[in-house]
Kinemage of the C-alpha trace (Angstrom):
@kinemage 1
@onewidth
@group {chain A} dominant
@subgroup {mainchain}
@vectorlist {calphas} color= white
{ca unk a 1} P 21.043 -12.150 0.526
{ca unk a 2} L 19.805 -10.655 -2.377
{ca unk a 3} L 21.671 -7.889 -2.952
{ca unk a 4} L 23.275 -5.296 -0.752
{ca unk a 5} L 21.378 -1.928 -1.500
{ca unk a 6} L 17.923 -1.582 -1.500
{ca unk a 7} L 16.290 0.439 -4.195
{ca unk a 8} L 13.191 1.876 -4.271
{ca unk a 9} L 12.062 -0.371 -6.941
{ca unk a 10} L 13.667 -2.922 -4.245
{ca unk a 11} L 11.010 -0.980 -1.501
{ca unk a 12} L 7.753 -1.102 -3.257
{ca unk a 13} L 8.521 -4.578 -4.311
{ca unk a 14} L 8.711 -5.596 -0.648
{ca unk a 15} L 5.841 -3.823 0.075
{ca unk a 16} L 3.544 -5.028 -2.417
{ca unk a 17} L 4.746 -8.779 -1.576
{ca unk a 18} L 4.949 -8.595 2.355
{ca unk a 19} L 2.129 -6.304 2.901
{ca unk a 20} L 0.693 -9.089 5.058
{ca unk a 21} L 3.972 -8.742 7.317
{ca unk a 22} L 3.428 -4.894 7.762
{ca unk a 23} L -0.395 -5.030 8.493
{ca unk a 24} L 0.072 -7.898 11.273
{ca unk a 25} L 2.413 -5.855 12.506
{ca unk a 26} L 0.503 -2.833 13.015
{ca unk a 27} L -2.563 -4.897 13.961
{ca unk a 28} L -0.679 -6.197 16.917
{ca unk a 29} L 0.960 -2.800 17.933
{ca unk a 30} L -2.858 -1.133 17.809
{ca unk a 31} L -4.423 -4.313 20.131
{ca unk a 32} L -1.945 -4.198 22.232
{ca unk a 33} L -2.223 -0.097 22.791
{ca unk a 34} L -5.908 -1.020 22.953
{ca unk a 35} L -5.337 -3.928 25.755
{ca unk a 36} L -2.767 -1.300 27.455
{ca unk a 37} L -6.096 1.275 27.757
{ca unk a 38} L -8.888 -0.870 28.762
{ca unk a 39} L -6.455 -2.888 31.259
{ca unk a 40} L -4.294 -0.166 32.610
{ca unk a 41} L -5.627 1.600 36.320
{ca unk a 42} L -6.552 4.986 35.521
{ca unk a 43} L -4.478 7.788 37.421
{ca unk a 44} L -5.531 11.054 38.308
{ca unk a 45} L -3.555 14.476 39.260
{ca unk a 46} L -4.204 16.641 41.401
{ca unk a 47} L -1.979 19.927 42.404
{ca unk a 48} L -1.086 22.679 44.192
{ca unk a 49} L 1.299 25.451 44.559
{ca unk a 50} L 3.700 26.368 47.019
{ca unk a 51} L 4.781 30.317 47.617
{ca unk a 52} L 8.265 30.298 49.541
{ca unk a 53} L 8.836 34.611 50.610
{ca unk a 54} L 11.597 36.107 53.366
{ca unk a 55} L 11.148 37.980 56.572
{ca unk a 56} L 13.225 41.335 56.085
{ca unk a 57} L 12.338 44.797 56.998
{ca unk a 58} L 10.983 47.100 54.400
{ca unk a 59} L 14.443 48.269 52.946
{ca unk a 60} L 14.876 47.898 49.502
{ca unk a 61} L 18.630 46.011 49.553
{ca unk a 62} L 17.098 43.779 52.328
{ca unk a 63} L 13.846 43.010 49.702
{ca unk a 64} L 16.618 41.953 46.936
{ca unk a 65} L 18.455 40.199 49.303
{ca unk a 66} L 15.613 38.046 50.859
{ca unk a 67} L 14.555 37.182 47.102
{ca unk a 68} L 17.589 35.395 46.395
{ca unk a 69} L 17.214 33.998 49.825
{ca unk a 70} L 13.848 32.389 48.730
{ca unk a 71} L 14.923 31.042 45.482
{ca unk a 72} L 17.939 29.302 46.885
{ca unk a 73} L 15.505 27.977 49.320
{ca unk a 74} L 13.148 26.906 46.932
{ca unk a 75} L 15.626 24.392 45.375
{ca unk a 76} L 15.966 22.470 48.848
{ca unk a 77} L 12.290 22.568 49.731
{ca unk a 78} L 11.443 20.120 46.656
{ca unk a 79} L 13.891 17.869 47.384
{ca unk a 80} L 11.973 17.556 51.129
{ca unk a 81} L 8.577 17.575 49.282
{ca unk a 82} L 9.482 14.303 48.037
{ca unk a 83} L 10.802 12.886 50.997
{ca unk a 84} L 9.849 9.986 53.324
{ca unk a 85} L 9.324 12.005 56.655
{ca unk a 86} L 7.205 14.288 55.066
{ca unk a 87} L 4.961 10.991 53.569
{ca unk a 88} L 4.693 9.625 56.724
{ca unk a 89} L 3.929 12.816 58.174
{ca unk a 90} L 0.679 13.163 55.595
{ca unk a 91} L 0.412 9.051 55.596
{ca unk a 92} L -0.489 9.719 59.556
{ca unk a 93} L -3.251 12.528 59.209
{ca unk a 94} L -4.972 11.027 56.548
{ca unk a 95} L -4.551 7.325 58.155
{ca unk a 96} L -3.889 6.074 54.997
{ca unk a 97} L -3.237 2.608 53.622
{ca unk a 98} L 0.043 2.548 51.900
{ca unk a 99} L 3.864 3.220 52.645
{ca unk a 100} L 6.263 6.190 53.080
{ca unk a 101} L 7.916 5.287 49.659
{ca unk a 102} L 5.173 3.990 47.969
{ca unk a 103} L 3.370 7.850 48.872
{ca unk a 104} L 6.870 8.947 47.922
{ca unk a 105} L 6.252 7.734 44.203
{ca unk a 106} L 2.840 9.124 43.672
{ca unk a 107} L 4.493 12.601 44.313
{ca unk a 108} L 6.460 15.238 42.692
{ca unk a 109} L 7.621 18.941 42.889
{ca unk a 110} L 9.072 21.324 40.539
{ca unk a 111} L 9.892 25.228 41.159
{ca unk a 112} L 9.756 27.024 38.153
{ca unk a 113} L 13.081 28.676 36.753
{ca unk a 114} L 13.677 32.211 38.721
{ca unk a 115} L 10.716 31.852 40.666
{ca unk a 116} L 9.942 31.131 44.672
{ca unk a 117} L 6.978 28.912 43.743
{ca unk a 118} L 6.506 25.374 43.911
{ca unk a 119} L 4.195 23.099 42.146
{ca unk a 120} L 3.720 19.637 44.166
{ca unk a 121} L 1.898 17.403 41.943
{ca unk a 122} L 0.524 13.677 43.028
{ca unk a 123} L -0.829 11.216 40.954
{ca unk a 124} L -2.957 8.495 42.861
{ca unk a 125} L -5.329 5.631 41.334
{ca unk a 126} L -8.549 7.593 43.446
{ca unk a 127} L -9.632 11.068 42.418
{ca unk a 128} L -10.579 12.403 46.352
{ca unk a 129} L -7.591 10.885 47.520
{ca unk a 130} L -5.188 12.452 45.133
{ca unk a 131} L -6.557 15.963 45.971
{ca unk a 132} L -6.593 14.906 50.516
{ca unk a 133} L -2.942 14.064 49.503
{ca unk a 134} L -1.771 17.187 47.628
{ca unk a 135} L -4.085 19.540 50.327
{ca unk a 136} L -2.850 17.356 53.417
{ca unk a 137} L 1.230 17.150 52.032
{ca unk a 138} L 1.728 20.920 51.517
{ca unk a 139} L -0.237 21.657 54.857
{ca unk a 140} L 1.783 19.585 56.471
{ca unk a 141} L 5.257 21.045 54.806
{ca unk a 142} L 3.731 24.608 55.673
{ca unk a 143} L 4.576 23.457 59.375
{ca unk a 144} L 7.563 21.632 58.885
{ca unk a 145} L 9.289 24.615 57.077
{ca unk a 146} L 8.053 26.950 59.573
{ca unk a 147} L 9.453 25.019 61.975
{ca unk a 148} L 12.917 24.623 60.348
{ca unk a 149} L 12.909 28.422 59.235
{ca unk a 150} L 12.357 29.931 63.087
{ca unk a 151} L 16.001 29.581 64.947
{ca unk a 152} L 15.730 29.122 68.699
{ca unk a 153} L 14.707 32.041 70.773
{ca unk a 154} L 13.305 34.196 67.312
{ca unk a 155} L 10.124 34.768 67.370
{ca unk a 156} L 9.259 34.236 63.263
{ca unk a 157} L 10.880 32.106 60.778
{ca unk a 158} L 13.440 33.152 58.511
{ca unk a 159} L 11.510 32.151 55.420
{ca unk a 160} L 7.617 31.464 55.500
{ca unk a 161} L 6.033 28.829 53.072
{ca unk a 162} L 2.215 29.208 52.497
{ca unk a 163} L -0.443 27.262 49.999
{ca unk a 164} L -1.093 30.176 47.266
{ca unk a 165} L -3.340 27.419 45.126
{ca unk a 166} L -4.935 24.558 46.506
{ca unk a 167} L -5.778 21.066 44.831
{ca unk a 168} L -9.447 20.279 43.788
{ca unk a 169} L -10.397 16.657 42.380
{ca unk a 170} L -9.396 16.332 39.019
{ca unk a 171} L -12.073 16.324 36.002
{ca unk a 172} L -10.447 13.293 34.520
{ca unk a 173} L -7.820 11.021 34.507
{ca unk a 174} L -4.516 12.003 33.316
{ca unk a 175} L -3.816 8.078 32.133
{ca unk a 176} L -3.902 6.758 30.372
{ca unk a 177} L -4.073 8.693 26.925
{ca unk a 178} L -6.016 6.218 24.809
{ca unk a 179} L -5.574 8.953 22.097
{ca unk a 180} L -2.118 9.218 22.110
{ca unk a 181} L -1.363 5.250 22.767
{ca unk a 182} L -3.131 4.489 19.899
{ca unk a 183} L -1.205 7.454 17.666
{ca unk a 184} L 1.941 5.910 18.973
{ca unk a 185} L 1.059 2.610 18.696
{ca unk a 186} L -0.229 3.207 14.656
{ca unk a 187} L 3.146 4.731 14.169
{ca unk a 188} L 5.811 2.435 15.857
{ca unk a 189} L 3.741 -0.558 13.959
{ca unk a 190} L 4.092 0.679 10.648
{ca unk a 191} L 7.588 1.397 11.377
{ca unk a 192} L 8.375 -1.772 12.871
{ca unk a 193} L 6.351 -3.306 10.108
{ca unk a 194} L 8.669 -1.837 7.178
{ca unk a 195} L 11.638 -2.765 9.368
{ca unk a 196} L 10.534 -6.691 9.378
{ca unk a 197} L 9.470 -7.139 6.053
{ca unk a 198} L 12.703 -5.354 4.950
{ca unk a 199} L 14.736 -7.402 7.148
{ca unk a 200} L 12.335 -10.986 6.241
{ca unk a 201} L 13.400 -9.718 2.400
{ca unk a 202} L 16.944 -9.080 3.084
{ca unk a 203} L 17.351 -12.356 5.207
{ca unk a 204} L 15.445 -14.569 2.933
{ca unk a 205} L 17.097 -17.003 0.179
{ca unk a 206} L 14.117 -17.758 -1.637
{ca unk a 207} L 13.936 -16.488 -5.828
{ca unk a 208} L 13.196 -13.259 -5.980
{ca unk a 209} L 15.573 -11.438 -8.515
{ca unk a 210} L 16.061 -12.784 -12.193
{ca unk a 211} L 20.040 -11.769 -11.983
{ca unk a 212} L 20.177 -14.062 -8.685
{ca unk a 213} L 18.654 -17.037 -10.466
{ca unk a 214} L 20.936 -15.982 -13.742
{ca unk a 215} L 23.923 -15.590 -11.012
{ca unk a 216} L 23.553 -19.019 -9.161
{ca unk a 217} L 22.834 -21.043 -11.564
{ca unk a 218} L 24.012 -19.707 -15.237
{ca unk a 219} L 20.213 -20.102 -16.570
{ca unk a 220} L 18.538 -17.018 -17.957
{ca unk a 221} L 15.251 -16.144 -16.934
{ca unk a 222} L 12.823 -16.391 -20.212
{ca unk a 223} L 9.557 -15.266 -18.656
{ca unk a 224} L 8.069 -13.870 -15.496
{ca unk a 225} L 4.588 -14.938 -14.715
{ca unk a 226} L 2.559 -12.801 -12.943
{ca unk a 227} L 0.193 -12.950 -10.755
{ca unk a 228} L -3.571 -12.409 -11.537
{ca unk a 229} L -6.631 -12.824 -9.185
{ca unk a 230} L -9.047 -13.409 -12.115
{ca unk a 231} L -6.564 -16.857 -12.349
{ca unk a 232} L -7.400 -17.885 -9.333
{ca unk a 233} L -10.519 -20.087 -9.653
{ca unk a 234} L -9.613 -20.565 -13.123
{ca unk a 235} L -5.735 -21.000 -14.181
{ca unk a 236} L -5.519 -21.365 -17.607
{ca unk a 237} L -5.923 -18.246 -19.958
{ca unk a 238} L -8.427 -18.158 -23.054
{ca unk a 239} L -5.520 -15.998 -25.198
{ca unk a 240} L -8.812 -15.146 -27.166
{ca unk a 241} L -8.649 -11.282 -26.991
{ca unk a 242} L -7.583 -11.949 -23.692
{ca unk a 243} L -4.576 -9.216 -23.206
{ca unk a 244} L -4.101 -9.165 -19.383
{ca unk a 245} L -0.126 -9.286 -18.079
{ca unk a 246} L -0.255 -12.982 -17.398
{ca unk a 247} L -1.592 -13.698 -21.097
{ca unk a 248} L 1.124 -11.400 -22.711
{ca unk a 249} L 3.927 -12.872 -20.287
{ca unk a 250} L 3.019 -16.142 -21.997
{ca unk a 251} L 2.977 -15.055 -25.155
{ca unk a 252} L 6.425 -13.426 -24.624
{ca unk a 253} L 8.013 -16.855 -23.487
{ca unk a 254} L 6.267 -18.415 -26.637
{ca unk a 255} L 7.946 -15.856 -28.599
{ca unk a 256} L 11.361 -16.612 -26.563
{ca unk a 257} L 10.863 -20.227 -27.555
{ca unk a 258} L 11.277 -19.423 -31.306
{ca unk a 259} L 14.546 -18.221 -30.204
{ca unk a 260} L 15.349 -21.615 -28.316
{ca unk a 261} L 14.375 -24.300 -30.286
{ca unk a 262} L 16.296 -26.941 -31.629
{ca unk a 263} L 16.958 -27.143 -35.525
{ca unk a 264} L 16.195 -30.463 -36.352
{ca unk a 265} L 13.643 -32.890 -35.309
{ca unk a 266} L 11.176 -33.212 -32.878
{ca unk a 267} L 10.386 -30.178 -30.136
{ca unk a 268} L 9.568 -32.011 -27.027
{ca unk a 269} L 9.856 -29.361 -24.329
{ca unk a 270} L 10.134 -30.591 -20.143
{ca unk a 271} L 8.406 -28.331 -17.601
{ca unk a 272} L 10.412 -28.775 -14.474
{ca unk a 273} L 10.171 -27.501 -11.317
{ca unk a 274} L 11.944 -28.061 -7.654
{ca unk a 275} L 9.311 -28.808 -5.381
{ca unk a 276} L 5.406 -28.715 -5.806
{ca unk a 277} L 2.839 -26.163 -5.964
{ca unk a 278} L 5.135 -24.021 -7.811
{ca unk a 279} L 2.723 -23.569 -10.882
{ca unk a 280} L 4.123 -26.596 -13.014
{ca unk a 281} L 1.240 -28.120 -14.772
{ca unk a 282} L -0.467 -24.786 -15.209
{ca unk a 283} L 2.651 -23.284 -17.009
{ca unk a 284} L 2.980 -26.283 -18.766
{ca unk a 285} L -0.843 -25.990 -20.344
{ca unk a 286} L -0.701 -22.095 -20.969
{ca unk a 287} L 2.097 -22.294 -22.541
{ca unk a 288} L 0.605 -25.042 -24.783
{ca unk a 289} L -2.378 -22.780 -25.392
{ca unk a 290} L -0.101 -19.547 -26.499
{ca unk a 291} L 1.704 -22.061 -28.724
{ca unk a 292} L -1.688 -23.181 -30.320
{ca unk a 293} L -3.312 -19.434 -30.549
{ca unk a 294} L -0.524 -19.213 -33.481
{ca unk a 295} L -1.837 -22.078 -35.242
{ca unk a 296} L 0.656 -24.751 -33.681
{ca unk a 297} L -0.700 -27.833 -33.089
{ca unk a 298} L 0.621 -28.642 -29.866
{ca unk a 299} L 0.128 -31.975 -27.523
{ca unk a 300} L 0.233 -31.832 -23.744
{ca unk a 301} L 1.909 -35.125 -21.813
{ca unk a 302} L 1.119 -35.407 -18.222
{ca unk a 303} L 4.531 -37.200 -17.004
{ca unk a 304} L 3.759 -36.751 -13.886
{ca unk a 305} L 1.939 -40.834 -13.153
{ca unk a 306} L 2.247 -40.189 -9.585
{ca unk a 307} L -0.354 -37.014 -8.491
{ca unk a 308} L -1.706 -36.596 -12.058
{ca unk a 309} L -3.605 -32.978 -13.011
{ca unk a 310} L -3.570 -32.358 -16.757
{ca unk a 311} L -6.579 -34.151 -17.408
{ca unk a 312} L -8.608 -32.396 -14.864
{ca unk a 313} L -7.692 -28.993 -15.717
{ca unk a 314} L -8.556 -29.532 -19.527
{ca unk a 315} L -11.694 -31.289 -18.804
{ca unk a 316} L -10.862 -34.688 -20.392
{ca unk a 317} L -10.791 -38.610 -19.226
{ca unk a 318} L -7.788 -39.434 -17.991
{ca unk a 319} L -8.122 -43.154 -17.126
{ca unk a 320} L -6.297 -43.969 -20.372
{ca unk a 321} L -2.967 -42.366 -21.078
{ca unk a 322} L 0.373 -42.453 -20.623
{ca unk a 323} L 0.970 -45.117 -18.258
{ca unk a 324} L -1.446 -47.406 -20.255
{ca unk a 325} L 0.540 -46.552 -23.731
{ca unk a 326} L 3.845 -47.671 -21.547
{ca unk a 327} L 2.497 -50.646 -19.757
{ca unk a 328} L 1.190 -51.929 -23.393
{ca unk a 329} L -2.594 -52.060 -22.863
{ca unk a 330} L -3.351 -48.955 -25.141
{ca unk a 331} L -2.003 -47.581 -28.570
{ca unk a 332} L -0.798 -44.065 -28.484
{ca unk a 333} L -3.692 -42.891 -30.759
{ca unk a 334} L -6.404 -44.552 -28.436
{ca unk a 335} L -4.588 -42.439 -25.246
{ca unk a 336} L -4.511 -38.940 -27.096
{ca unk a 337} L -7.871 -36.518 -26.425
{ca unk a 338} L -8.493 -33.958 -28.094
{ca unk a 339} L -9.642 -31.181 -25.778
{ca unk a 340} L -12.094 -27.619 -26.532
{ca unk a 341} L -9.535 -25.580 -27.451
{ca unk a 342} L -8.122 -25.825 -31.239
{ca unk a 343} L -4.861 -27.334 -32.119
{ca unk a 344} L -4.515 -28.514 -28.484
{ca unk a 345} L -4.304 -32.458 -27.782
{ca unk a 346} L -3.584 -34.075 -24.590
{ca unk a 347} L -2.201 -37.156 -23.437
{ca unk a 348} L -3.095 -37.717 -19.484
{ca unk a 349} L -1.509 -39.598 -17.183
{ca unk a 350} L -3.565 -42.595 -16.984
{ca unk a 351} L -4.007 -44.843 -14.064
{ca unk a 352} L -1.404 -44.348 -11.706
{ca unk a 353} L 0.666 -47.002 -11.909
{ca unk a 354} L 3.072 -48.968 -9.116
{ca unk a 355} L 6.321 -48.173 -11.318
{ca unk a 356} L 5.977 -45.005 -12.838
{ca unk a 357} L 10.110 -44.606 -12.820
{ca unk a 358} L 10.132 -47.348 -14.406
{ca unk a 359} L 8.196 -47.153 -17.307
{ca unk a 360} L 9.360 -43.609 -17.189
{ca unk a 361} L 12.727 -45.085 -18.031
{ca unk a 362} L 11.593 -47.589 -20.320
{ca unk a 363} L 12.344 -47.359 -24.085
{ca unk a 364} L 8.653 -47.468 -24.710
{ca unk a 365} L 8.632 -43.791 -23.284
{ca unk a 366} L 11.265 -42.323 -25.127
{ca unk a 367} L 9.216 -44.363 -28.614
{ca unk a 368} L 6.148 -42.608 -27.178
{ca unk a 369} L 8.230 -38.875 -26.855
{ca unk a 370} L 9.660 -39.339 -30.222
{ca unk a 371} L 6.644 -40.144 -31.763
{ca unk a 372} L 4.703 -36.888 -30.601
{ca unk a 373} L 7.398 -35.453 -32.004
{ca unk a 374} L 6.890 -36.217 -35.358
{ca unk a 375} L 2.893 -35.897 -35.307
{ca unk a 376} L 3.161 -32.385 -33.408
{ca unk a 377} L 4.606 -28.606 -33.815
{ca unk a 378} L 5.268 -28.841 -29.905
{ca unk a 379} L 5.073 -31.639 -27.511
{ca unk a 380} L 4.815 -30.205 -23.803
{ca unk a 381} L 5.753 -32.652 -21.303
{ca unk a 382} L 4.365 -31.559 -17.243
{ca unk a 383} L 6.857 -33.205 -15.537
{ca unk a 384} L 6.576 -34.116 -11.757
{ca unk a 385} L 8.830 -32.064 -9.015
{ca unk a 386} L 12.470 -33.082 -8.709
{ca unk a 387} L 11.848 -34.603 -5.143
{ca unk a 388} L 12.225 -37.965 -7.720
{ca unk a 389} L 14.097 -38.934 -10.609
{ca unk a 390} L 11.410 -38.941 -13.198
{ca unk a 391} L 12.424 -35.491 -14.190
{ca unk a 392} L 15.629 -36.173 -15.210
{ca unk a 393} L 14.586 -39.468 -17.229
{ca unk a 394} L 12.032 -36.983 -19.042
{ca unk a 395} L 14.899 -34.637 -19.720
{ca unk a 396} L 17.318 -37.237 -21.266
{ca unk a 397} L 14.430 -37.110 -24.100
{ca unk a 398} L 13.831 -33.839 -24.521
{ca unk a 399} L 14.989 -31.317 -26.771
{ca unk a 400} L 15.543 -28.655 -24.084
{ca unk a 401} L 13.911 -28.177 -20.374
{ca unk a 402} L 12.424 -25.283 -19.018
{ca unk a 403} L 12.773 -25.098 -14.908
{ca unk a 404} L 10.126 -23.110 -13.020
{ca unk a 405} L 10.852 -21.134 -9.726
{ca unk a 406} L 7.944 -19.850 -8.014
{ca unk a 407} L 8.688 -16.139 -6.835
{ca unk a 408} L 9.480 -15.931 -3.018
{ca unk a 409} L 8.704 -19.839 -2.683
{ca unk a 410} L 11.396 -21.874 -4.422
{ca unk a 411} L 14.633 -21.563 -2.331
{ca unk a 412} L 17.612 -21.030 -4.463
{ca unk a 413} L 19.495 -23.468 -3.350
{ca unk a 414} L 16.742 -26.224 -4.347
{ca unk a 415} L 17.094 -24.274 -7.831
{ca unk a 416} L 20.603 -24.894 -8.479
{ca unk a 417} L 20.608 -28.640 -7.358
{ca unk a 418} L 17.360 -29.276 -9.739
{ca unk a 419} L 19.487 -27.246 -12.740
{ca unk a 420} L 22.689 -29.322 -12.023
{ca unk a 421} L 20.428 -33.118 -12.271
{ca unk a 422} L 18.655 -31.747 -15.339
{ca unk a 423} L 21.940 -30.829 -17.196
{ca unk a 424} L 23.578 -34.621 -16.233
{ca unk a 425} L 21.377 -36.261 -19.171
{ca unk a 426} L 23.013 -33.760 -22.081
{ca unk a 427} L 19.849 -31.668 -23.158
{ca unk a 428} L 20.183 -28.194 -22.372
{ca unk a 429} L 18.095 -26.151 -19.495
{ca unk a 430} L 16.577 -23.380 -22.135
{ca unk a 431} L 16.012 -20.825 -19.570
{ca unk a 432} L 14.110 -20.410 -16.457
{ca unk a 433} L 10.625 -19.065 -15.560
{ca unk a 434} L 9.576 -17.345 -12.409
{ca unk a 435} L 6.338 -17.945 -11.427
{ca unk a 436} L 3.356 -16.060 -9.450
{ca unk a 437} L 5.493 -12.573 -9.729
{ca unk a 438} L 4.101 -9.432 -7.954
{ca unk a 439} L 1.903 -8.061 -11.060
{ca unk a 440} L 3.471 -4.593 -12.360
{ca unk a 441} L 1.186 -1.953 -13.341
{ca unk a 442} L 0.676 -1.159 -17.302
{ca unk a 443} L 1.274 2.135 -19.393
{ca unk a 444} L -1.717 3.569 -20.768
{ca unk a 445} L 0.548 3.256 -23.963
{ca unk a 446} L 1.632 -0.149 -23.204
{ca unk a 447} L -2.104 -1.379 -22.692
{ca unk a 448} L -2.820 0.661 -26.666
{ca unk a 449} L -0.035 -1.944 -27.931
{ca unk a 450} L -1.890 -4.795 -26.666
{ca unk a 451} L -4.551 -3.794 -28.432
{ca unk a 452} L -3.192 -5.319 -31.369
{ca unk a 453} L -3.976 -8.850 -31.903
{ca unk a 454} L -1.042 -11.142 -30.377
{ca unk a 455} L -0.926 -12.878 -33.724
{ca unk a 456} L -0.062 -9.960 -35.526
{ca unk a 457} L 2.566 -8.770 -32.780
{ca unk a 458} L 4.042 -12.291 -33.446
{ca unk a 459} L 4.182 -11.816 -37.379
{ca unk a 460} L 6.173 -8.929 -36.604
{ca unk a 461} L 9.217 -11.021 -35.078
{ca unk a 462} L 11.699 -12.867 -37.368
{ca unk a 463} L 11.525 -16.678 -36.599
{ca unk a 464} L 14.971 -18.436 -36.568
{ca unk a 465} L 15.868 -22.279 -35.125
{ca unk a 466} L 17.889 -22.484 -32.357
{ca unk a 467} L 20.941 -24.901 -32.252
{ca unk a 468} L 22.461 -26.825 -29.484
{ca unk a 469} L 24.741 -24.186 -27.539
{ca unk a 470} L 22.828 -20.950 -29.599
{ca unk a 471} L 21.436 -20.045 -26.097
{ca unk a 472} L 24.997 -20.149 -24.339
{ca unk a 473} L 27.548 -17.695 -24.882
């Protein structure tokens, strides 16, 4: 778990990301209110009121006395509202269809605190038949209490019971409340919608967090990449005036690299990532084209000879490339193409070839790497995922490697087994770079500073060369 407490910068972070967990949520909770009205029998209520009075002669004590006679009374005449004989009783004059305790259910009575009345309500799937009910149960209680109020030989009941309101059919039903279930229903969703995307965040052990990256597996975090719908159909960024997050964010990991680079010889930089789809081979190009929009001339190798991309994305042939500079039926300087954007060469794939670990491996490769070395500023090298080997052969001729984790997507620990196999061949793991980040929302002051030109914001940093072990401390 990514840490314990959860922030509020923690809670709009899960929001914005699992938004799509909060409004199935709620989209369930409302159909399912809706399938609960248009399913669900109506029920309608009907009611009527009891009036429970004494017997006494007209002396005032006698009145009082006979008041509190009534009340107490009251209190055992619901209880016999609601019971079985007196269902049957009412089952038998209105012949009707059903059981003692099934009538039993569809009825209740309540006497109101410090009063002798009673209200018997019943609620019955038929209109009529909930008003014959209420009309034909109290009728029928009017002559059982009479008849358990008169002792023998007296000629009127100690207490009399008689119907002061009668039930008429009710206007509408009384459920269900489509209003109200779908009120409820709106609000228990987007509760329980929070509460599982929370939990879904909490539980989850995919990269989310630069300090957990930094924390499991020693490697800083150099850039985050954001997202940006206008990237969609088309991944890789002009940088020509272009000063949107995901531009910046790659010209602030080229400006990291100045920090990171080694002091002598060739800069031949790996693009690694864990698994695929995890935005390798479009890092790998964008960060070739913030390189070049600062006048470095910079050379893109596709490495990866099994699902090759490079070439397509930069609009170039890529029958002849790498594999056919390995395999010996091409020079290097009939594989490079030069591509529509200044200072930016490529070197595709080529035809994918039966043994791409092993000519991967072969000294031929590391001839080619060095080579690009000398002839470019920067030689980016889109390596395949580290489900195989060739990563690590890539590494062992690198200068340094950059490893991409793709936010809420690469499991960390997949990251921290592809950091340990790219540190085994010596060159160090410069940093790592989370990819397809929720996209944070600019300052009006911060979007006046990117106003300037990047290459002027660049001019304004002090350039040094990094050495081996600079970046560790």
């Amino acid at each position: 778990m990514e840490g314990a407490q959860l922030t509020s910068q923690d809670f709009a972070r899960i929001l914005r990301t699992r938004w799509k967990t909060v409004l199935g949520t709620i989209v369930i909770a409302v159909l399912s209110a809706i399938a609960y009205a248009l399913l669900a029998t109506p029920q309608y209520e009907a009611k009527t009121r009891l009036f429970v009075s004494t017997t006494s002669d007209s002396n005032a004590t006698q009145t009082n006395d006979g008041g509190f006679f009534a009340q107490r009374r009251v209190l055992s005449y619901t209880q016999l509202l609601t019971g079985g004989i007196l269902a049957q009783r009412t089952i038998d004059k209105l012949n009707l269809d059903m059981t003692a305790n099934e009538l039993v259910k569809e009825v209740t009575a309540e006497a109101p605190t410090d009063t002798v009345l009673i209200d018997v309500t019943v609620t019955d799937p038929s209109p009529t038949r909930a008003r014959d009910i209420a009309n034909t149960l109290s009728d029928e209680f009017v002559s059982m209490a009479a008849a358990l109020e008169t002792p023998a030989g007296a000629l009127r009941p100690n207490a009399q019971v008689v119907v002061q309101e009668r039930a008429e059919i009710p206007d509408g039903p009384v459920s269900p409340k489509k209003k109200q279930a779908l009120a409820i229903a709106l609000a228990l969703g987007v509760l329980l919608g929070i509460v599982l995307a929370i939990a879904r965040d909490r539980l989850s052990r995919t990269v989310k967090r630069p300090e957990a990256v930094e924390k499991a597996t020693g490697v800083g975090v150099v850039a985050e990449i954001p997202v940006d719908p206008r990237h969609r159909k088309q991944p890789l960024v002009s940088f020509d005036g272009d000063h949107s997050p995901i531009a910046e964010a790659f010209r602030e990991l080229r400006l990291t690299l100045r920090f990171l680079e080694v002091a002598d010889g060739p800069r031949v930089l790996v693009v690694a990532s864990s698994m695929p789809a995890e935005g390798r081979t479009t890092t790998a190009i964008n960060l070739a084209l913030a390189l070049a929009e600062v006048d470095h001339n910079v050379v893109v190798v596709d490495a990866d000879l099994r699902r090759p991309r490079v070439a397509s994305y930069l609009g170039v042939d890529g029958q002849v490339g790498l594999s056919t500079v390995l395999s010996g039926d091409a020079s290097l300087q009939d594989a490079l193409r030069q591509t529509r954007f200044d200072r930016l060469t490529v070197l595709p794939s080529g035809a994918v070839p039966g043994n791409p670990t092993e000519l991967l491996e072969s000294q031929a490769a590391t001839t080619v790497l060095h080579q690009l070395g000398e002839d470019f500023d920067y030689v980016i090298v889109d390596s395949p995922p580290m489900l195989v080997t060739d990563s690590a052969i890539l590494a062992a001729n690198a200068q340094g490697t950059l490893v991409l984790a793709k936010y809420g997507h690469t499991k960390l620990r997949q990251l921290v087994q592809t950091v340990t196999a790219l540190r085994r061949p010596g060159p160090p793991v410069l940093g790592a770079v989370l990819t397809m980040t929720p996209a944070k929302k600019r300052s009006s002051l911060e979007d006046s500073y990117y106003g300037v030109p990047a290459a002027q914001q660049d001019s304004r940093q002090p350039g040094r060369r990094w050495r081996p072990g600079s970046h560790q401390k």
